[in-house]
PABA-723778 format. One record per residue (C-alpha): residue in one letter; x, y, z. Coordinates in steps of 0.25 Angstrom, whole numbers, plus 5000, padded with zeros to 4 digits. Layout:
<kelums>
AXYZ ...
</kelums>
This chain:
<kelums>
X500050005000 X500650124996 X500350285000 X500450324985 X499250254983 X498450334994 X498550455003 X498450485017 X497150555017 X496550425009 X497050335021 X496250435031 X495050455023 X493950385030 X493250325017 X493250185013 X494850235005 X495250265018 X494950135024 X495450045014 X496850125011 X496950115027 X496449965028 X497549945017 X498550015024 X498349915036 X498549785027 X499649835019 X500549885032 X500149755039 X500649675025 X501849745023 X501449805011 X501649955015 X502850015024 X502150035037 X502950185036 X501750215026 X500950215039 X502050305047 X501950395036 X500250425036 X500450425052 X501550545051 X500550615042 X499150575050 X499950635064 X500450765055 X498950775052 X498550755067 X497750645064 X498250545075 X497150445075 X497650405059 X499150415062 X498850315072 X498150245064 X499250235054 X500250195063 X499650075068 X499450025055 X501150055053 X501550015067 X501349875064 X502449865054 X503249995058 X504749965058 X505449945071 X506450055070 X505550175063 X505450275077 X504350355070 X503350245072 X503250255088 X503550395089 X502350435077 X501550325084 X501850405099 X501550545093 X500150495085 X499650465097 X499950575104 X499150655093 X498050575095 X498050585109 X497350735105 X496450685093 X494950675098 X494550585089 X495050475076 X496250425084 X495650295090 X495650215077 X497150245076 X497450235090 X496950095089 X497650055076 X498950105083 X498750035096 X498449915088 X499649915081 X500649945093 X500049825101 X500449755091 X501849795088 X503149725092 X503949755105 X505049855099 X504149945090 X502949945102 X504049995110 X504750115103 X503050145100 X502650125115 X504050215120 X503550315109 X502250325113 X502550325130 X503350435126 X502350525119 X501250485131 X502450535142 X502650665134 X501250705131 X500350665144 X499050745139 X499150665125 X499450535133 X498150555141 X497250585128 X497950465121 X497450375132 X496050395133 X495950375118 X496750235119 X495750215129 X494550245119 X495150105111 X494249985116 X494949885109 X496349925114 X496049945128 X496949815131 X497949855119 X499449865124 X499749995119 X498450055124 X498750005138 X500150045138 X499750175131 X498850215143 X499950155154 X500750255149 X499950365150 X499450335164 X500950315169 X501350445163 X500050525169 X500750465181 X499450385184 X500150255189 X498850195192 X498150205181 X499550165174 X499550035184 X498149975179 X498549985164 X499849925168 X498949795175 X498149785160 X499349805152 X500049685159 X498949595158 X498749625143 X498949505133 X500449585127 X501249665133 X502249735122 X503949775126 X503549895129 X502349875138 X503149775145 X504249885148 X503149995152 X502449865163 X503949865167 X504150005169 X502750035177 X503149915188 X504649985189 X503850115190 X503050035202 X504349965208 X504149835204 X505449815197 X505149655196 X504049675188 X504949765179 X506049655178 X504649565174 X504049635164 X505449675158 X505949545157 X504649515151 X504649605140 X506149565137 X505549415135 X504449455127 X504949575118 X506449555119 X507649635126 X507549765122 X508149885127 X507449955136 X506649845141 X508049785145 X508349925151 X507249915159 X507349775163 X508849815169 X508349935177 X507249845185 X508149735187 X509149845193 X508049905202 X507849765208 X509349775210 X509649645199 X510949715194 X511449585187 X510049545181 X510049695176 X511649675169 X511049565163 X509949605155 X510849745152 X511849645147 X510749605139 X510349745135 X511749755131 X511649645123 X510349645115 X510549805111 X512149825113 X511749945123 X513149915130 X513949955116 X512950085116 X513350105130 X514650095126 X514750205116 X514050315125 X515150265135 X516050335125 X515150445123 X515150475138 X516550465141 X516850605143 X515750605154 X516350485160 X517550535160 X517250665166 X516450585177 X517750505181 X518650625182 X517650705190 X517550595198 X519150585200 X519250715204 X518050745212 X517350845204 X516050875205 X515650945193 X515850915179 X516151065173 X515751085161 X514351085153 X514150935148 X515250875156 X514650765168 X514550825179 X514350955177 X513251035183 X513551135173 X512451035163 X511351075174 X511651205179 X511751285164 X510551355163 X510051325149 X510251175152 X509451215166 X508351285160 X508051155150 X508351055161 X507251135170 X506151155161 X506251015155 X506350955171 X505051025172 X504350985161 X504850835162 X505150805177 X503750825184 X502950725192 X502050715181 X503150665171 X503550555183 X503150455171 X503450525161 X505150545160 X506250495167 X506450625173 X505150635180 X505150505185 X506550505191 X506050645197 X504850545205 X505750455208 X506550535217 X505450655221 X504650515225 X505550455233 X505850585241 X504250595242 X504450455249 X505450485259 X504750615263 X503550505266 X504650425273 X505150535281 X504350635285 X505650715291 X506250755276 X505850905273 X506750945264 X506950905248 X508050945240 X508050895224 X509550905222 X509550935205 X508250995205 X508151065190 X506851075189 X506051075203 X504451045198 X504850905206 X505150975218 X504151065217 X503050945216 X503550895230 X503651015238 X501951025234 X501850905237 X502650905253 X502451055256 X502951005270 X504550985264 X505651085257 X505851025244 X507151115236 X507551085224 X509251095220 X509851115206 X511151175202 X510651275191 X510151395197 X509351405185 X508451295189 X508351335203 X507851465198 X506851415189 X506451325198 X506251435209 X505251505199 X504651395196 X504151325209 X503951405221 X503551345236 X503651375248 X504451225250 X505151225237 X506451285235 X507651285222 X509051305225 X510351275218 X511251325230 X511251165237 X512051215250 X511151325252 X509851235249 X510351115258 X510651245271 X509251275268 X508651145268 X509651125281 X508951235289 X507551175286 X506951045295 X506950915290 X507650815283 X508150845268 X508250755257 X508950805244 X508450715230 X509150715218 X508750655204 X509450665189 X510550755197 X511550685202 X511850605189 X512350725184 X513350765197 X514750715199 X514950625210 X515750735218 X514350835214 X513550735220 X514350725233 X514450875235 X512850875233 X512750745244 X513850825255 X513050945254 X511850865258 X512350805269 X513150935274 X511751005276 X510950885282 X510050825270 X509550695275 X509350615263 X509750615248 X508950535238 X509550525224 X508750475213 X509550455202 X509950385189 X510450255188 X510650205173 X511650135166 X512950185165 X513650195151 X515050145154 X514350025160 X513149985154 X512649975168 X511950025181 X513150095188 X513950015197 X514950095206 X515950005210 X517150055205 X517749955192 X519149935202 X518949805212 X518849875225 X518750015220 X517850105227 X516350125221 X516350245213 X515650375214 X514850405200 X514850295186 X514450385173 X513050375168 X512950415155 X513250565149 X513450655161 X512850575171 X513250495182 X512850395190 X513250415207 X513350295216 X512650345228 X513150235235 X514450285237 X514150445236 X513150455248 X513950415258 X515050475255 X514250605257 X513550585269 X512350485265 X511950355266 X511050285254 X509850225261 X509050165249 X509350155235 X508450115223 X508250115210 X507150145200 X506950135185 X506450235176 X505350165170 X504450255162 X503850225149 X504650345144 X505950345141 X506650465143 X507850435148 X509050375143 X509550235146 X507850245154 X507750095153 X508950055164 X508750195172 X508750185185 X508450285195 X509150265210 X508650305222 X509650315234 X509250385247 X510450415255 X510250465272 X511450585277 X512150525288 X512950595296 X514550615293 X515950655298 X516450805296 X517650725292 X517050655281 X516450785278 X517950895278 X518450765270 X517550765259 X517650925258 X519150905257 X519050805246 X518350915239 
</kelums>
């Protein structure tokens, strides 16, 4: 069937042309007679037009025989269905040829489609909302794959986790459960905790779709939550294998060198910042102010509690801003909050509403987001500085125990930074320290960090290079060498249907509360000396 024998208009007119071209437009697809790109084609051209319903209705007809590797297929597939979110009408007989076709598609293609469209649903919440209650309108799909998984989505991303927790129970009692449905099952039980049933429904997929990537990733990151570190090497020795990520990792190894390097002799000689813009460590990438202002505006935008399901940096946010919610349950004597790399404080501001009874403050080195942040969010407990002495002194005079939280801050700071940050805390009384930060694989390794030194007997080292210019501390060894004693560490995933994050799949974030305990003037004139 070819498109010189007919137009677009004729395959959308509604008299009996119209029906036969389409019904021979079906058969001929299906046969192999025409290229399925024929279809992508009148698609591209029904969406310029804004009629969603026909673009949809084009694309399931293609999607069946759409070749793996084409990208436009799930991004066109993702963006016709957040135009017909909108339309009022003429969408549900596309809708269901599409939703037809993805649940029958293999496990790669309903994969990049399904990432595609979790995507659009995460950036466009209004859309996502109008998209479910037309799926919802579709009798004969109500038990369809995609529909379910569709409306998961968008009830996770709305943050309505119990609305999301009953769709969950029908997806898993359907008849098929695609790669990708697997892998969202997966996450939503690590969202609850339940690593085991991660590691389950993981290893499930990788049985019934194969090894693939991300799935893999994922796999690894719950078995090291569940603290099965050689299970996990072995199935990243696998990963390795099946997709040679260890020969990629080796090629950025060389493309980072210079960062590594840096970090080694800033390490040697005990320095605590990196210099220069772009080099590791230093804080000059944070604290310029056209780097600021964009880091700000895009932390409001992305980071607040109602993106917590939505991007990696939200979620990482709730993570920590959770748990410090928990141990102000716990302990009733904390009073004071400190988020030490603040940037944008709309996260701060959300919890001194919420505990008006507590000072919450917000630290960030760039005086140009302590400023805007001061113009921004105004009460009477709230308060933004980027003077740390003259903040802890303040929050010293006040009654109460303090607890200083940092998040996505000190994966940037050198080791000796870090320490400096850890001393002043302890030299003005703060009771606790909670850091919530990144724990991914490192590129020189292809591995978790392990900070045992390479040298038998050598002493565990401080900081192992991440990636880029950031770093990975050993909390372990830091805290008490400061003042503070690690009383619980954890880990958690980052496992949300979008990815947004390189390296998401195996990201780990860890949670390490550490207690002040009381030191010896000696220990401390000794460790100014040193400086």
């Amino acid at each position: 069937m070819s498109a010189d024998t007919f137009s677009l208009d004729d395959l959308l007119s509604e008299g009996q042309r119209g029906g036969e071209l389409r019904a021979g437009l079906v058969q001929a697809v299906a046969a192999g007679a025409t290229d399925p790109a024929l279809c992508l084609q009148f698609a591209m051209l029904c969406k310029a037009r804004g009629q969603f319903g026909m673009a949809l209705w084009f694309l399931g007809t293609g999607l069946k025989k759409a070749p793996l590797g084409e990208e436009k297929w799930p991004s066109l597939v993702a963006e016709s269905l957040m135009g017909a979110a909108r339309s009022q009408t003429g969408v549900e007989k596309g809708l269901s040829a599409l939703v037809g076709a993805l649940d029958r598609l293999g496990a790669d293609m309903y994969e990049n489609c399904m990432d595609a469209v979790a995507a659009a649903l995460a950036g466009h919440p209004e859309k996502a909302r109008e998209l479910a209650d037309h799926l919802e309108k579709l009798e004969a799909f109500r038990a369809s794959e995609t529909v379910l998984c569709v409306m998961f989505a968008v009830r996770q991303f709305a943050g309505d986790l119990k609305a999301a927790g009953e769709i969950a129970k029908k997806i898993m009692n359907s008849p098929r459960r695609n790669r990708w449905t697997y892998r969202a099952l997966a996450k939503w039980s690590a969202l609850k905790g339940d690593y085991a049933k991660t590691e389950e429904l993981c290893k499930r997929a990788i049985r019934e779709h194969g090894p693939a990537t991300r799935v893999m990733g994922e796999l690894i990151a719950a078995l090291y939550c569940q603290g099965k570190k050689e299970e996990a090497r072995e199935f990243r020795d696998r990963l390795s294998r099946a997709t040679n990520a260890e020969g990629r990792f080796k090629a950025r190894v060389e493309e980072v060198s210079q960062w590594a390097e840096q970090l080694r002799q800033a390490m040697e000689e005990k320095r605590e910042d990196g210099g220069a813009l772009f080099n590791i460590g230093a804080a000059a990438n944070y604290a310029e102010e056209k780097k600021a202002r964009e880091y700000w505006c895009a932390h409001l935008e992305e980071s607040a509690e109602e993106n917590a399901y939505r991007n990696v940096n939200a979620y990482t946010n709730s993570v920590m801003f959770g748990r410090a919610e928990e141990l102000l349950a716990e302990d009733p004597g904390i009073k004071k909050i400190i988020n030490y790399g603040t940037l944008c404080g709309v996260r701060e501001n959300a919890l001194a509403q919420r505990h008006p009874d507590c000072l919450f403050a917000g630290y960030d080195i760039s005086k140009l987001a302590t400023e805007m942040n001061r113009e921004r969010f105004k009460r009477e407990n709230l308060s933004f500085s980027s003077d740390l002495d003259g903040l802890l002194a303040e929050f010293e005079k006040t009654p109460g125990k303090t607890l200083l939280v940092h998040c996505r801050t000190a994966d940037v700071m050198f080791p000796e930074a870090l320490k400096r940050v850890y001393e002043n805390c302890h030299a003005h009384g703060v009771d606790l320290i909670l850091s919530a930060e990144y724990f991914g694989f490192c590129i020189a390794a292809f591995d978790y960090p392990d900070f045992s030194a390479p040298d038998c007997g050598a002493e565990p080292v401080d900081t192992l290079h991440w990636d880029g210019i950031l770093m990975v501390h050993n909390y372990g060894k830091i805290f008490p060498e400061t003042g503070y004693e690690a009383t619980s560490s954890a880990f958690r995933p980052t496992p949300l249907l979008t990815h947004s994050h390189g390296k998401q799949e195996t990201l780990l974030i860890r949670l390490v509360l550490a207690r002040r305990k009381a030191r010896r003037k000696a220990r401390r004139k000794a460790r100014r000396k040193e400086r």
